[in-house]
Structures are given as C-alpha cells and as structure tokens.
Biopython code that builds the backbone (N, CA, C, O; Angstrom):
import numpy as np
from Bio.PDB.StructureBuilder import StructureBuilder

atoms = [
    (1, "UNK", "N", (123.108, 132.327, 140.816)),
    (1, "UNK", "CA", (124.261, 133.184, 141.031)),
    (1, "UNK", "C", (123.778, 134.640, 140.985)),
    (1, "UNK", "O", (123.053, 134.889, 140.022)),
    (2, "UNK", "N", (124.067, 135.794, 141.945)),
    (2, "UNK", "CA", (123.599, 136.970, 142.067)),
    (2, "UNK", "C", (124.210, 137.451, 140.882)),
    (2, "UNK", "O", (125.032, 136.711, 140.341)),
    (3, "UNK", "N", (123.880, 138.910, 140.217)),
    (3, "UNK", "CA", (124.090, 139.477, 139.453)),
    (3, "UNK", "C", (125.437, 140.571, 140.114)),
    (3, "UNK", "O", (125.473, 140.936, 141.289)),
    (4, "UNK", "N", (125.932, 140.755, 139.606)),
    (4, "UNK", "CA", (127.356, 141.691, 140.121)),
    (4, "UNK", "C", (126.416, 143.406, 139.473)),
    (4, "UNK", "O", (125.828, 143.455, 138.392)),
    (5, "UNK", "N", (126.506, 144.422, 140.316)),
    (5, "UNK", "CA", (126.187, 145.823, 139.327)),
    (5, "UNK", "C", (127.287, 146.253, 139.441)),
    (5, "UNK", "O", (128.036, 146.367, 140.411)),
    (6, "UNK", "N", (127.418, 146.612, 137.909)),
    (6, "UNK", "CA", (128.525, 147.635, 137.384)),
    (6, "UNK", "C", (128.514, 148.780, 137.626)),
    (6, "UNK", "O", (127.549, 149.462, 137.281)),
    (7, "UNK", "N", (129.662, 149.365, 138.338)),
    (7, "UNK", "CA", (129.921, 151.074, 138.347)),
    (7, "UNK", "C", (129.864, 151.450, 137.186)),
    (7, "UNK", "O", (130.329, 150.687, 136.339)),
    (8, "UNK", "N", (129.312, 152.670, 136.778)),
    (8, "UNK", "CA", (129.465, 153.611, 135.805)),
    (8, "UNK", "C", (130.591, 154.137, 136.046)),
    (8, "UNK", "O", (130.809, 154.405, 137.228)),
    (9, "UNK", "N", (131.428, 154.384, 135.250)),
    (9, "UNK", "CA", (132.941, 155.049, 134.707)),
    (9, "UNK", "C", (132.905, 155.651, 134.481)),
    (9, "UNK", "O", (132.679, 155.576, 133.273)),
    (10, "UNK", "N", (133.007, 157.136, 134.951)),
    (10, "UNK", "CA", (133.066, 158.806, 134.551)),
    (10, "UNK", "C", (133.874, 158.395, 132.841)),
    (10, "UNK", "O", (134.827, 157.679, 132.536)),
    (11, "UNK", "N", (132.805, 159.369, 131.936)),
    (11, "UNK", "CA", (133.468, 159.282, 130.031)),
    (11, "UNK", "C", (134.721, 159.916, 130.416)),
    (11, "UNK", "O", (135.461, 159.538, 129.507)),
    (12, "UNK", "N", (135.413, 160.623, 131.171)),
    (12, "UNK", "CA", (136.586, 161.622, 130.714)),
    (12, "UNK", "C", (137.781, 160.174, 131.835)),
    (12, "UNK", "O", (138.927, 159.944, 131.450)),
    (13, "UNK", "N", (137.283, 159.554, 132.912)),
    (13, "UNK", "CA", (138.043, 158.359, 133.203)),
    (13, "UNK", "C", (138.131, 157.646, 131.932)),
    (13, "UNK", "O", (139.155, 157.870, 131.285)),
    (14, "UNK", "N", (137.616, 157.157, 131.632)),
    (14, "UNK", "CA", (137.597, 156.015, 130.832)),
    (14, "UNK", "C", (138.418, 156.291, 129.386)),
    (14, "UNK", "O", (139.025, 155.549, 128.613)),
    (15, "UNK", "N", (138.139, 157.692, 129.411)),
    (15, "UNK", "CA", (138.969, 157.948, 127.601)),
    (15, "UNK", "C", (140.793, 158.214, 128.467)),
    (15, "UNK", "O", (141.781, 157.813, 127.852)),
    (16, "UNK", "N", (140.920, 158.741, 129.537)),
    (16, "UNK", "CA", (142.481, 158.645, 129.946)),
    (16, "UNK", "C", (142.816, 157.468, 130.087)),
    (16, "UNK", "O", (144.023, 157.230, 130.119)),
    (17, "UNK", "N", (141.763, 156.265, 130.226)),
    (17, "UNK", "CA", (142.288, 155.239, 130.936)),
    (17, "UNK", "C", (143.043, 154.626, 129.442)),
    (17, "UNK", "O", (144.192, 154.256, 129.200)),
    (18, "UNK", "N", (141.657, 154.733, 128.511)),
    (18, "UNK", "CA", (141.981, 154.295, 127.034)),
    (18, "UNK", "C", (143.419, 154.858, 126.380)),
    (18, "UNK", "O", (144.295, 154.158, 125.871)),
    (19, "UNK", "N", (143.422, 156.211, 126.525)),
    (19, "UNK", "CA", (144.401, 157.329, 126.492)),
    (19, "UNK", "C", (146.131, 156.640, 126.766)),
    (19, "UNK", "O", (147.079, 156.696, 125.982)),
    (20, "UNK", "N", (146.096, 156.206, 127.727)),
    (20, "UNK", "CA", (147.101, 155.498, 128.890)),
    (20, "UNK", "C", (147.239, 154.419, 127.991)),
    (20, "UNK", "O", (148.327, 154.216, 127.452)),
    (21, "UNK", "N", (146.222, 153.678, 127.761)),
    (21, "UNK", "CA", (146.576, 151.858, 127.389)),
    (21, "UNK", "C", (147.610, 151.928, 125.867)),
    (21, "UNK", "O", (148.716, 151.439, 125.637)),
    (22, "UNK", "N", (146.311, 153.091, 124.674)),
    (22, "UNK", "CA", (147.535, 153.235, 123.398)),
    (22, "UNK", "C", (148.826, 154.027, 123.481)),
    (22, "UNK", "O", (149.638, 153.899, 122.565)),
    (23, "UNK", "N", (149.138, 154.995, 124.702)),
    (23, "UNK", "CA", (150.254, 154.847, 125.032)),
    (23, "UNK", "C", (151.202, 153.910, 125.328)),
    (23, "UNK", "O", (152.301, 153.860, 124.776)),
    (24, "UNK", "N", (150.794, 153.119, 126.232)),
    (24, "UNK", "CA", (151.653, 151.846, 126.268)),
    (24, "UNK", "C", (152.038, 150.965, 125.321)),
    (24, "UNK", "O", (153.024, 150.229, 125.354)),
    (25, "UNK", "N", (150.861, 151.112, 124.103)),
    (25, "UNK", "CA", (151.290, 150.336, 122.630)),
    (25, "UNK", "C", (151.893, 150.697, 122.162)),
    (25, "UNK", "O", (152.253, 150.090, 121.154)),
    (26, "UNK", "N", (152.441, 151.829, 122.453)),
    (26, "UNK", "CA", (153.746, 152.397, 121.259)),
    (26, "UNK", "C", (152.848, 153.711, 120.746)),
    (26, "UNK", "O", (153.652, 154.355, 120.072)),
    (27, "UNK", "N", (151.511, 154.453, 120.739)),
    (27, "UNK", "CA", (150.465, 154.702, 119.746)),
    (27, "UNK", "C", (150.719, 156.583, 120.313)),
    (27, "UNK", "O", (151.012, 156.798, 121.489)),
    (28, "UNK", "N", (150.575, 157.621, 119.428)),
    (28, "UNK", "CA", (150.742, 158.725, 120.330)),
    (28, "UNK", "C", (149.018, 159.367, 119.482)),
    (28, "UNK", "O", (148.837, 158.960, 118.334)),
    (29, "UNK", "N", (148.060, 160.174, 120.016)),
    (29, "UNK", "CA", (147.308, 160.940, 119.663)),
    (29, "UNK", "C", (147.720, 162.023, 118.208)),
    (29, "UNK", "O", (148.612, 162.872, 118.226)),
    (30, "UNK", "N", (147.029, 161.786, 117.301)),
    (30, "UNK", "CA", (147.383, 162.884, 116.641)),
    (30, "UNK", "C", (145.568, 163.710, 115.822)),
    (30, "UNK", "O", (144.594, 163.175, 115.293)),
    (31, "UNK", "N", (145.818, 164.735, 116.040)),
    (31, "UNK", "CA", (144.140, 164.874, 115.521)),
    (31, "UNK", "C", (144.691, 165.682, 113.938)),
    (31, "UNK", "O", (145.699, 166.387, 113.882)),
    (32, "UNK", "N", (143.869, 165.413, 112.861)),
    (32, "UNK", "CA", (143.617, 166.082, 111.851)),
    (32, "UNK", "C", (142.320, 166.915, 111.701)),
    (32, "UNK", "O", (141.296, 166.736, 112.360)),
    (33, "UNK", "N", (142.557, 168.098, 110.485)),
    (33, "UNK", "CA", (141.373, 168.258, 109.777)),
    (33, "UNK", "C", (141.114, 168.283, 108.729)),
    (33, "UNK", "O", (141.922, 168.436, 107.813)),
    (34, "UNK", "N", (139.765, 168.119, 108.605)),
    (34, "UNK", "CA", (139.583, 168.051, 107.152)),
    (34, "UNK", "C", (138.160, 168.795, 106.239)),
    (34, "UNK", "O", (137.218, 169.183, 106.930)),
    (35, "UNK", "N", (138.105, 168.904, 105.211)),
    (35, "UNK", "CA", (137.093, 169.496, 105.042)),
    (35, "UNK", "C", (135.525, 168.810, 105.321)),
    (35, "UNK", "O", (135.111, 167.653, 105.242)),
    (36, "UNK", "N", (134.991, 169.883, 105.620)),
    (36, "UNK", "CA", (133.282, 169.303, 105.842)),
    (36, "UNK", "C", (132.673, 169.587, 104.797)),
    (36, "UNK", "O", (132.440, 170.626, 104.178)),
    (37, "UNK", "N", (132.296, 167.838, 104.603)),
    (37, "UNK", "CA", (131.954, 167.711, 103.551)),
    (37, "UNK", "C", (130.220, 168.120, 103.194)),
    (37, "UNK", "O", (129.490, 167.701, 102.296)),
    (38, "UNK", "N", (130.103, 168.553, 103.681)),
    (38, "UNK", "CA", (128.608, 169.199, 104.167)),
    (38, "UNK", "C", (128.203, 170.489, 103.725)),
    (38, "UNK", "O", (127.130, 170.910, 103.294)),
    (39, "UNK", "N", (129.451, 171.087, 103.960)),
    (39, "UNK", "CA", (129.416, 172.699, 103.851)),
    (39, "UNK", "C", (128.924, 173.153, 102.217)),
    (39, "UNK", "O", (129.231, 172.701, 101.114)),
    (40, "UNK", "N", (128.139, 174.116, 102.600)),
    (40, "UNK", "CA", (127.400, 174.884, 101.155)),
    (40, "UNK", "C", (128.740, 174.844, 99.957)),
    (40, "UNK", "O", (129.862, 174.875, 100.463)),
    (41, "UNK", "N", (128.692, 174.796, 98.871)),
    (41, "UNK", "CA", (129.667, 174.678, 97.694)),
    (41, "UNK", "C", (130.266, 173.571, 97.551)),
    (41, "UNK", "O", (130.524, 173.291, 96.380)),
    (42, "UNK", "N", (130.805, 172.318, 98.876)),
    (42, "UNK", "CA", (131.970, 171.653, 98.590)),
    (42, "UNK", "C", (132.052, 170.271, 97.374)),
    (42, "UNK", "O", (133.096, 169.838, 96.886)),
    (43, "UNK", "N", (130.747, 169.807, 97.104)),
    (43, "UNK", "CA", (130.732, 169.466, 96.058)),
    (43, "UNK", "C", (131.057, 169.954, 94.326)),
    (43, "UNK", "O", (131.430, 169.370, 93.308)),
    (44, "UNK", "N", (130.676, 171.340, 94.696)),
    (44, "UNK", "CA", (131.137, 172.114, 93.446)),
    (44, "UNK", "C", (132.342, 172.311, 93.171)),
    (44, "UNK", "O", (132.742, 172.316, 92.007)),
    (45, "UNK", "N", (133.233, 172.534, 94.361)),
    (45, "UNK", "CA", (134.559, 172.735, 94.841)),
    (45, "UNK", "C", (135.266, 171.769, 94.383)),
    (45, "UNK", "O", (136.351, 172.019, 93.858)),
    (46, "UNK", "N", (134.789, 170.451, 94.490)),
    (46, "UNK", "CA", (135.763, 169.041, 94.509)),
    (46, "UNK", "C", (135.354, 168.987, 92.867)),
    (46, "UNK", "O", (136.215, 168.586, 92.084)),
    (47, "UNK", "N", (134.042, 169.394, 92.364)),
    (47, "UNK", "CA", (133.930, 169.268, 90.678)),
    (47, "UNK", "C", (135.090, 169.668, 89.905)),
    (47, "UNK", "O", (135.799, 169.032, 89.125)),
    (48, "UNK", "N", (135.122, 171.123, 90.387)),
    (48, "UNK", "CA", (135.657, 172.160, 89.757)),
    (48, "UNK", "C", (137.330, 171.819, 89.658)),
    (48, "UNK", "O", (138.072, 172.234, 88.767)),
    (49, "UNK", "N", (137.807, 170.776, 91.046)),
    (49, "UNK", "CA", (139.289, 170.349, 90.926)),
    (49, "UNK", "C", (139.505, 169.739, 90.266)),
    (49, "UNK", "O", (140.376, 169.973, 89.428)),
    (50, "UNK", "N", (138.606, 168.304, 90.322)),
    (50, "UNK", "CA", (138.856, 167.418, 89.384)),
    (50, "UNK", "C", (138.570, 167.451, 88.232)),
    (50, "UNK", "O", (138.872, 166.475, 87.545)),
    (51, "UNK", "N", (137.906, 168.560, 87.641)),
    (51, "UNK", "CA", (137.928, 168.611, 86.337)),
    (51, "UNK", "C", (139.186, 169.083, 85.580)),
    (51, "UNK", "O", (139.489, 168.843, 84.412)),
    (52, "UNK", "N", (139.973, 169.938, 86.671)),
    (52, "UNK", "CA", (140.731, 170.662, 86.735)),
    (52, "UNK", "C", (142.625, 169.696, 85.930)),
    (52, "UNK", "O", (143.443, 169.810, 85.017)),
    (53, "UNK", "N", (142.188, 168.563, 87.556)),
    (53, "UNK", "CA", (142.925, 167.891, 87.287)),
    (53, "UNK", "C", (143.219, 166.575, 86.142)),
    (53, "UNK", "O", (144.174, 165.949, 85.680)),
    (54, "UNK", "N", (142.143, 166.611, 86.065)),
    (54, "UNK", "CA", (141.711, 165.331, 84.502)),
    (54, "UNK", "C", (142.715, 166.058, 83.413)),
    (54, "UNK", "O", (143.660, 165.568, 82.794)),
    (55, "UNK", "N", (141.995, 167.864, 83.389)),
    (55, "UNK", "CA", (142.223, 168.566, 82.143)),
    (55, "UNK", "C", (144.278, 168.793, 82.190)),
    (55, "UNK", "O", (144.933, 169.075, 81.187)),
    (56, "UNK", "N", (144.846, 168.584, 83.520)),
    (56, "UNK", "CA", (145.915, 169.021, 83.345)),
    (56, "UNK", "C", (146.995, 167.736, 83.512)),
    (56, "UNK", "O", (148.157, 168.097, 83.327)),
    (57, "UNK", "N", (146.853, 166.487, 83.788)),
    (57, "UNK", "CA", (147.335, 165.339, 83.775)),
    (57, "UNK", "C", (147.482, 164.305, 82.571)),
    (57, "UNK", "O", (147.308, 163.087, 82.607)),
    (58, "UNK", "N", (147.816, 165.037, 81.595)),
    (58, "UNK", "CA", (148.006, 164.341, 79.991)),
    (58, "UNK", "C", (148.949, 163.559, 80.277)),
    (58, "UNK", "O", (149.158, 162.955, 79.225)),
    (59, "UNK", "N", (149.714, 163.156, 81.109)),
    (59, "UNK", "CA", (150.580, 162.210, 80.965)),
    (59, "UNK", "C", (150.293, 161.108, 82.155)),
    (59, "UNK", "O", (151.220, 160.371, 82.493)),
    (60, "UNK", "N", (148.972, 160.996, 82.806)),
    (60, "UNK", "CA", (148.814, 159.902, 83.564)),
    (60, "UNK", "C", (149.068, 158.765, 83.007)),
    (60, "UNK", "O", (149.817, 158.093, 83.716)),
    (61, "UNK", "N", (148.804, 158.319, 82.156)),
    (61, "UNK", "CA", (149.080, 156.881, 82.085)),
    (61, "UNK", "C", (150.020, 156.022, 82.004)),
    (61, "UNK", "O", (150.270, 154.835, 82.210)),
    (62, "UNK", "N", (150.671, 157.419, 81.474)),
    (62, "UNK", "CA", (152.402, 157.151, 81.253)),
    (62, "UNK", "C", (153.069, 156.666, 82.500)),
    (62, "UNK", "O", (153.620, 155.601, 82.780)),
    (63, "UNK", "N", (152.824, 157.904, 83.243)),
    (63, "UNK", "CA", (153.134, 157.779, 84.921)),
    (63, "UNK", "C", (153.018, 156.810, 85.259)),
    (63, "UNK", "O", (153.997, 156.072, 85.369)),
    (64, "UNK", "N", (151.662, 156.372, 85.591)),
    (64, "UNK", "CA", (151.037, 154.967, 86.246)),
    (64, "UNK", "C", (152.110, 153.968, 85.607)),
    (64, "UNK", "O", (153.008, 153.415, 86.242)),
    (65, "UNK", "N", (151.774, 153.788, 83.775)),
    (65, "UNK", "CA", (152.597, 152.501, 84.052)),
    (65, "UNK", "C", (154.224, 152.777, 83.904)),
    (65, "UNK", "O", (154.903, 151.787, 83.631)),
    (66, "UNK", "N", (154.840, 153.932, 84.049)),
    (66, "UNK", "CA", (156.439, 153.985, 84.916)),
    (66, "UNK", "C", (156.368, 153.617, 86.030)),
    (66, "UNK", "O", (157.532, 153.281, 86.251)),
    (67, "UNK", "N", (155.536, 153.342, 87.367)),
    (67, "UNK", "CA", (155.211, 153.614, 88.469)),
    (67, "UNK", "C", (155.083, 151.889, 88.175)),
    (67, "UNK", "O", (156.045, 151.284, 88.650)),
    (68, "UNK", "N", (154.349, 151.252, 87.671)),
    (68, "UNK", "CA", (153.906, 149.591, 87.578)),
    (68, "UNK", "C", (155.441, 149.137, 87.001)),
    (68, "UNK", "O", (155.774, 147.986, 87.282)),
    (69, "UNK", "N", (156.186, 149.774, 86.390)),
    (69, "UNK", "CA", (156.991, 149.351, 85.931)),
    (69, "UNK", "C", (158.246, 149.112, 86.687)),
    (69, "UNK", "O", (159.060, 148.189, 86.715)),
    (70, "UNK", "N", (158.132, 150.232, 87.277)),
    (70, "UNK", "CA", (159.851, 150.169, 88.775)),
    (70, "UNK", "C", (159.119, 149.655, 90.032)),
    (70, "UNK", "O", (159.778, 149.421, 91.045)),
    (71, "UNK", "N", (158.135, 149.519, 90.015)),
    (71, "UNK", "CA", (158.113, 149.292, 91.357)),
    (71, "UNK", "C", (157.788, 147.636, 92.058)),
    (71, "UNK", "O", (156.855, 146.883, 91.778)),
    (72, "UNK", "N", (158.795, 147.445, 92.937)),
    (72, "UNK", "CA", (159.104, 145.758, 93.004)),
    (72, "UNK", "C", (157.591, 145.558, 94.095)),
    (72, "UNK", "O", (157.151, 146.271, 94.997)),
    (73, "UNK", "N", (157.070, 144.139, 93.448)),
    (73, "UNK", "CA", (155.698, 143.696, 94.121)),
    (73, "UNK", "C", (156.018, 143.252, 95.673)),
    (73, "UNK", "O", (156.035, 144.482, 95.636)),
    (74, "UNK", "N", (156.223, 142.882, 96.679)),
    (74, "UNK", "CA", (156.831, 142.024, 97.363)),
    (74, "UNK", "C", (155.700, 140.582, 97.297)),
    (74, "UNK", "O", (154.646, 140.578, 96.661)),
    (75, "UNK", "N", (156.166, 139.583, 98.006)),
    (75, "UNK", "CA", (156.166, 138.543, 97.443)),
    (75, "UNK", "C", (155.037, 137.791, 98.600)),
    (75, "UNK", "O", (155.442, 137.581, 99.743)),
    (76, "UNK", "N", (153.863, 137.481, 98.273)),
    (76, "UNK", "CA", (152.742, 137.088, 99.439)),
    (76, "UNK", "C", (153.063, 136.001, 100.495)),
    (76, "UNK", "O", (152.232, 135.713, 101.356)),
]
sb = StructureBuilder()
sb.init_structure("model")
sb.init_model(0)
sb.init_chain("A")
sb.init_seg("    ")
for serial, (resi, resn, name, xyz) in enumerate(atoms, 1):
    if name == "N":
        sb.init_residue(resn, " ", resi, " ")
    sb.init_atom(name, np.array(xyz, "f"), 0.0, 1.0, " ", f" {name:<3s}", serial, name[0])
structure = sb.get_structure()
C-alpha cells in the first residue's frame, strides 16, 4: 500500500482551526498572568509572605475545622 504524504498545516491554521473546535465546546480563551517564578528575589518574596502569613493566622485551625464542620461531603 503506497504511503499517503501529509501537508504541513501553516501553525497559525491549525491553532484557529483548534481555536474554532473549543469554541464549539462551549470553551471561550481566557489568558492569565502570573508571576515568574524565575525572576531575581521571588523566592525571597514568597518567604517573606508566608512567614508573614503563618505569623498572622492564629486562628487557622479553628477555621479549617469550622470549614470541616459545615461543609456537606457529597456522596461518591
């Protein structure tokens, strides 16, 4: 049986085509940002919060289990 060759698909066809299809699923594009996690300081940055936040959340546990406590499981 001969081999069939495949056209190459221009990338900017192929992402409208993709584009088009999760439209039809119901799906709309949405882009975020976020920090880069790369960038000079941001580890120090995320230290410096969460230490932040440890030091100012004296009543987590409480929370959590009010939160375990009202809230209905649903059923597997």
């Amino acid at each position: 049986m001969p081999r069939r060759i495949k056209r190459s698909v221009p990338p900017a066809k192929r992402m409208a085509s993709y584009r088009q299809r999760m439209r039809l699923a119901g799906l709309r594009p949405v882009q975020i940002w976020v920090p880069d996690a790369r960038a000079p300081g941001f580890a120090e940055k995320c230290r410096r919060q969460a230490l932040a936040i440890a030091a100012s959340d004296l009543a987590g546990d409480d929370i959590m289990r009010f939160v375990a406590d009202v809230y209905e499981w649903p059923e597997p």
